[in-house]
Structure formats: C-alpha cells, structure tokens
N, C-alpha and C positions, 0 to 999 in steps of 0.2 A: 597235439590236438587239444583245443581248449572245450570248456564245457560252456553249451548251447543254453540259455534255461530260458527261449523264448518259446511259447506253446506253439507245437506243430499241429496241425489241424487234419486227423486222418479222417475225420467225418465233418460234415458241414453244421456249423449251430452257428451262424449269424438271422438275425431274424428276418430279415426279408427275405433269403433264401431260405428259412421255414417255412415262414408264412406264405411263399411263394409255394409249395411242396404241399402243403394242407389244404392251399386253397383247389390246386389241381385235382387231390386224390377226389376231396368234397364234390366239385364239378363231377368226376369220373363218377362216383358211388349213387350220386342225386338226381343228375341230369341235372340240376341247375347253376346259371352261368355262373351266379355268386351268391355266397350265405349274407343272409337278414336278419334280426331280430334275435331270437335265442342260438340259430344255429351258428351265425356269427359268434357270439358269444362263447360256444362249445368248442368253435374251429381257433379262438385265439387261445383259451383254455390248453387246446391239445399243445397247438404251438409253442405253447412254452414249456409244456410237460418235454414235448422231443425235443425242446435246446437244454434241458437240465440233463436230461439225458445225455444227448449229444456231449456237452461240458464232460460231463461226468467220463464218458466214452474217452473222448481224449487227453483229459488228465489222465483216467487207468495206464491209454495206451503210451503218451509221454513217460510216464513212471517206470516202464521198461525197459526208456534208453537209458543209459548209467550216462551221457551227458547231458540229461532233460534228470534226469532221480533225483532225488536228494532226502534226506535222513535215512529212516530206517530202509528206504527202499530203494538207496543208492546201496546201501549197506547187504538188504538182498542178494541183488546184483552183482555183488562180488565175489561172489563163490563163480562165474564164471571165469574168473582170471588168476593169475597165479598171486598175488596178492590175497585175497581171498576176505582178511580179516579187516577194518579198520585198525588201526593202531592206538593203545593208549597211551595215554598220559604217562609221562617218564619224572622220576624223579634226577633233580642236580646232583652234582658229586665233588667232592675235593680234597685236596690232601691237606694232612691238619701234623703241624709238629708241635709238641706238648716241650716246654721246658720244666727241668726242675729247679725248685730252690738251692740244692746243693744235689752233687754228687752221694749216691745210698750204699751202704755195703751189701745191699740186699736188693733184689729187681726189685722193682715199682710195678704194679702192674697199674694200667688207665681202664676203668670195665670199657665192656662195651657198650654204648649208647650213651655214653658220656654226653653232653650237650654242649655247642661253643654256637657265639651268635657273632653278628657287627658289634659293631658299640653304642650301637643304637637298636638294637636288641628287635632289628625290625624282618627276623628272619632266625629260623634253629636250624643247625645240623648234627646229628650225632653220630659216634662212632658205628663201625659198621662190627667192628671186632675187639676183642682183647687186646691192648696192646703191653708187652712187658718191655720197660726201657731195662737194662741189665746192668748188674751191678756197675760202678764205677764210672756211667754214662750219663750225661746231664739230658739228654733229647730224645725224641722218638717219634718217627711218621707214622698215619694209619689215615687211609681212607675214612671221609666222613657224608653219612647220603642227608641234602636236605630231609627234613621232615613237614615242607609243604611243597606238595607233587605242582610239577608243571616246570612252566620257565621265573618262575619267582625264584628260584633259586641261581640262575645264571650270575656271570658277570661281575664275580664279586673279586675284586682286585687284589695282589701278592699283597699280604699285612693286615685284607679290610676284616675279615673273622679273627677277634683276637680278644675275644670277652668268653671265659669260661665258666658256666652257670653251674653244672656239676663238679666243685672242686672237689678233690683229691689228694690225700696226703703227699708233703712238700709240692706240692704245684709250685710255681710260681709265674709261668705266660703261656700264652700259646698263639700260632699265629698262623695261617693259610699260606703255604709254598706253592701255588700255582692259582690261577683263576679259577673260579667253579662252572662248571657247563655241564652240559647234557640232558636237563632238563629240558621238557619237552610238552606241548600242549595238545589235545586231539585232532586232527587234522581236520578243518572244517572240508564243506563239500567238495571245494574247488581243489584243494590239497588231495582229497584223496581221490578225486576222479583222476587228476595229474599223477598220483602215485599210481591206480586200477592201471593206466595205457604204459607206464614207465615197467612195468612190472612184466608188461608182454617181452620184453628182452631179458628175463630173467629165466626163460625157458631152455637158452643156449648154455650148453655146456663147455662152449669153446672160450670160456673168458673174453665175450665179448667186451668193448665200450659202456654200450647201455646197459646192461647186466651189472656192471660193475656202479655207473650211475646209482640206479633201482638201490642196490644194496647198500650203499653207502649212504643214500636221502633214508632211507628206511631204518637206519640207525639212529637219528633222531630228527623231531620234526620241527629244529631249529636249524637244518642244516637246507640253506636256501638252494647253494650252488654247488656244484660237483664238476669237476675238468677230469679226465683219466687218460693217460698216454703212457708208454713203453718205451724209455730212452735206451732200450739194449733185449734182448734175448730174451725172454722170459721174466725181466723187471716189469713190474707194473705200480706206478706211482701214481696214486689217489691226492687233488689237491678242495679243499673244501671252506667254504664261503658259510657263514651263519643268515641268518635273514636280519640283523642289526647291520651287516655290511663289514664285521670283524672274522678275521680268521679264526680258522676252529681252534679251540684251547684244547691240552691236553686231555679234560674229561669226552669232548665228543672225538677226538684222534683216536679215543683205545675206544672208543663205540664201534667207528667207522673201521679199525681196521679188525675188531672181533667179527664184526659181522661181514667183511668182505673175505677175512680168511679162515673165513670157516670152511673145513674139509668140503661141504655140501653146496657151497658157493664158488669155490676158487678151483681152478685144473691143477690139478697135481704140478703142472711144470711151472707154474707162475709162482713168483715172488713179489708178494704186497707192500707197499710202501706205503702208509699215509703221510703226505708233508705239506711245508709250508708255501703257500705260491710267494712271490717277490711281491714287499711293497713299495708302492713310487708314490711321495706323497708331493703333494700340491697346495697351495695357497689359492684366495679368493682375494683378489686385492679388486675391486668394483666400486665406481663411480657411481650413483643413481641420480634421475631428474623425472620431474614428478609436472606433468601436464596443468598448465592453467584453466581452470573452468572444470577440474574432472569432478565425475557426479561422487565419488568421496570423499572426505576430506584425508586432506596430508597426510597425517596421521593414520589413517585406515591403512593409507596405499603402500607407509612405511611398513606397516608391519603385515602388510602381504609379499611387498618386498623380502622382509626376513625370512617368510615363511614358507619363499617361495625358492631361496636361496637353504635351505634347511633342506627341502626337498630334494634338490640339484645333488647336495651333497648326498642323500641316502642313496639316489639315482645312480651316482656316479660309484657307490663303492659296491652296487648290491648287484653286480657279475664278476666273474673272473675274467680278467682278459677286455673289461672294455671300455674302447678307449678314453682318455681327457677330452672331452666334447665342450669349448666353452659357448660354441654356439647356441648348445642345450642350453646354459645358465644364461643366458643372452632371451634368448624366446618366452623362458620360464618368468625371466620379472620382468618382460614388456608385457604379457600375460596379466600378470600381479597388479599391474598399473601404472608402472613408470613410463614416462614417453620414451627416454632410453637412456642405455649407460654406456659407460665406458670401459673396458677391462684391461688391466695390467695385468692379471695375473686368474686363473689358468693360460696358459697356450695349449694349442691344439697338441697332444703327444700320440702316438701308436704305444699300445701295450700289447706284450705277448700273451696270448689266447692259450696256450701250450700247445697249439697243434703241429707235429715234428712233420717236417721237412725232407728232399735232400738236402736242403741247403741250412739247416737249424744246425750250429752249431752245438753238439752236445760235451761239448769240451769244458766251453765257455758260458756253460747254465743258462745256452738259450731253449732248453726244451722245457725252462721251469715258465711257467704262467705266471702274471703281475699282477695285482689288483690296486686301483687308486686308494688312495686314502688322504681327507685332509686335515693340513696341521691346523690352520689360521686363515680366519674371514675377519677380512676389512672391511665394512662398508662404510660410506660416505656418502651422506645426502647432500646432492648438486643444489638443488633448489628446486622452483618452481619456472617452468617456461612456455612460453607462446605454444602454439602447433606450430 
C-alpha cells in the first residue's frame, strides 16, 4: 500500500458549491430570491469564512489518515501500529586493523576513540573500544563508528580509511578490512508510512515472511530490499539489497541479523541466516541515433541519453530478483531523445526471485535469489537521422 497525499474532500469547500449553499440558506432566512448591495457583500464575506473553514476541516481530517499525515502527525499516528516510533538516524560502522612499527615486548594498547579518516580526510571514524595488540604481535582489529551520523559514512572501500590522525606510540599504518555501512538517514514520510503498514506483519509470532521483512528494513534505513525464504526445516535465510542497488556489507549483515534474531522477534525453532543473493552481471553495449530537426540540440539529447542510461542501470540493480529488461533501457533513451538504438548487449535474462519451489532445486543453489549488476557501458553515438 503506497501513500495517497492527494486531499480527500470529507466536506465540501469549492466555491460555487459555497456560494451555492449561502445563497440558499440567505433566500431561506430573508424571503428574498437573491442578496443586493451590502447583503451581497455579507453573503460572499460568509462564503469564504465557510471555505477557510471547510479547508481547514479537511486538512484536520486528512491528517488522520497516516497515508494523507505527514511530519509530526504522521509521526502521531504511529502509536496505532506496531512500529510505533520513527526511527533515527544511525551512525556507519567498520573494522579498522592498526599496524605497528615493529613487534613490542609489551602490549600496545590503541585508546579508545582513536580517529582514522580517507586520505582525503573528508570523513572521521573512531574507535569504539580499547584495543590492546599483545606482546609479540604487529596488528590488531577493533570496530570503528563514523563520527558523522547518517549515510555519510557508508561505502567506504577495503584500504579507503588508512590516514590515522590520533597517532599512537610505534603506529605505523592502518587500514579498513571490510566496507563501512549501516549508516542510516531518518526515514522520510513515504519511508516510514511504508515501514507503519510493513510492521502490521510484525505482530505474528510464527516467523512469518513479512515479519521477517519488517525487522530486517527496520535494521537500517539503507536497506532497500529484503527476500526471505526457508531452504530446509527451520533454516531461515534473510538476503538484502541497500538502496545504492549494492549488496549489504558486513556492517548492515550483523544489523539485520541482531535485530531478526533477537529472542523477541525470532520463534525459538528457527535458525537465522543473513546472506548474499547471486550476482549476474551485465554489460551495456548500445548504439544511439538522435532525430533530425529535434527541438534540443545534440548535445542536450546526448547527455539525457547518459542519463537516462544511469538510471536503467540503478533501475535494473535496485530489486532482488528482477529481471535483465533491455527493453526497459530501449524505452528509457527513446524517452531521453534518441529516435532509437540498437542493442548488443543486455539480452533479455530471468533472474531467481528466491521464491522455492517443488521444483527449485536446493541442491544446486537455486533457492539463492540473483541480483543484476553492471560491469561496463558502451555508448556510441550513431549520428543524426531523418524520421
């Protein structure tokens, strides 16, 4: 169920059906067929007093449905569902290995809140804890939480944090062993009206599907897509999509699976899985031709072209399970302004949705879900042609 946020009209405030409505009661109260002069004047006066009204009337009564609400009094309105709260803003997370200069006869210890940034110093994270490397050891991992909340902290690649601004005796590198995620931004209206309705399946205690859904997006509010299916007996494997159209990194994997297995969410008989869906990646290899006489120039249509092919691609990676459409990228830059193209490359593919089967092979990893991903776009501009 998506959110509605066109005004529903439970009372009437257009004006000639006002003004139709004053002018009646007037005739009723007066005897006379129609007002003149001042009382004219008084009757269009009211009219507008009962459409401010009226206004007013159904803005109040929209703000009751949580798919008409929005701010604080979407936010109201959530104490009716099991969701209850908005969610906040989540800070990033990653793992940080500290090298030393040499080997100590003595632990080292790293304090906590230690600082390490990019190399371009355009982001902090600090330790979360003590870390002591021990004697005789040159390394040592410890969780590190950015220090600016949201999704500014995501995405930072194996190697890119490797600038340490609180040095420490014998330092001498440090470097990010996994990507940073789990940052997370406040769910605007449409996010969390989608979260309010996802959250009515949180009420089952039987480890339902959508239960498991609900608790896993509610882990953080980077996590676009959520698949959940049971290859066996009380297995339950969790597979999750970010809203970038990348799979989850290990910071939102131990989000999604604390908060899915948590005693208070998970049936005692089930066993949680958070994993990776399959990637099947794809190339763009596309021809374009660009209409003689079109009202932009060349140039414009080029680079709605690209832009339109930028899109195709987020389009194509931002569900789990669905399919290589290259007819989607075909529609998308005649849209753009090409008269049309040619395509080598996507082909039409089926990807697996994870939804099992009799016939899913769970042997042969067909009960895992796929998601597209592309390596390499070609474009080539045809030229200019007739209609």
């Amino acid at each position: 169920m998506s959110r509605n946020t066109e005004m529903y009209m439970f009372v009437t405030a257009g004006a000639d059906e006002v003004d139709a409505d004053v002018a009646a009661i007037y005739t009723d109260v007066t005897g006379k067929a129609k007002a003149r002069g001042v009382d004219l004047l008084f009757c269009q006066i009211l009219s507008r007093l009962v459409m401010y009204c009226a206004q007013n009337t159904n803005f109040a009564a929209n703000q009751n449905l949580a798919s008409r609400a929005y701010g604080e009094n979407l936010d109201a309105l959530a104490e009716i569902y099991y969701q209850q709260v908005r969610p906040d803003s989540t800070y990033a997370g990653v793992t940080v290995e500290f090298t030393l200069s040499e080997a100590q006869a003595e632990d080292v210890v790293v304090p906590a809140g230690t600082r390490v940034s990019d190399a371009d110093t355009t982001i902090y994270f600090q330790t979360d804890d003590d870390l002591t490397i021990p004697a005789g050891d040159l390394t040592g991992s410890i969780h590190a939480t950015c220090m600016t909340i949201g999704t500014a902290g995501n995405g930072f690649d194996i190697g890119d944090i490797n600038n340490c601004v609180d040095v420490f005796p014998y330092y001498d590198s440090c470097t990010n062993t996994d990507v940073s995620g789990g940052g997370g931004d406040v769910p605007d209206d449409d996010e969390f009206y989608a979260m309010l309705v996802a959250s009515q399946d949180a009420y089952s205690a039987g480890g339902s599907e959508g239960a498991y859904i609900y608790f896993a997006k509610k882990a953080s509010s980077s996590i676009a897509d959520v698949v959940v299916n049971s290859p066996s007996d009380g297995v339950v494997k969790i597979y999750c999509l970010l809203d970038n159209g990348s799979i989850a990194g290990a910071e939102e994997k131990a989000l999604v699976l604390s908060e899915c297995n948590s005693e208070q969410n998970r049936p005692m008989t089930d066993k949680v899985y958070v994993c990776d869906p399959d990637l099947v990646t794809y190339t763009i290899n596309m021809t374009y031709y660009v209409p003689s006489g079109a009202t932009s120039s060349v140039a414009a249509v080029q680079a709605a072209v690209v832009n339109a092919v930028n899109d195709y691609v987020s389009w194509q990676s931002g569900k789990i399970g669905r399919d290589i459409v290259p007819d989607e990228l075909i529609a998308r830059v005649i849209q753009a302004g090409a008269k049309r193209c040619t395509i080598t490359t996507p082909v039409y593919t089926v990807l697996r949705d994870g939804v099992i089967t009799v016939d899913t092979d769970i042997e042969h990893g067909e009960d895992v879900p796929q998601v597209a991903k592309c390596s390499t776009i070609t474009l080539t501009y045809g030229g200019v042609e007739d209609e």
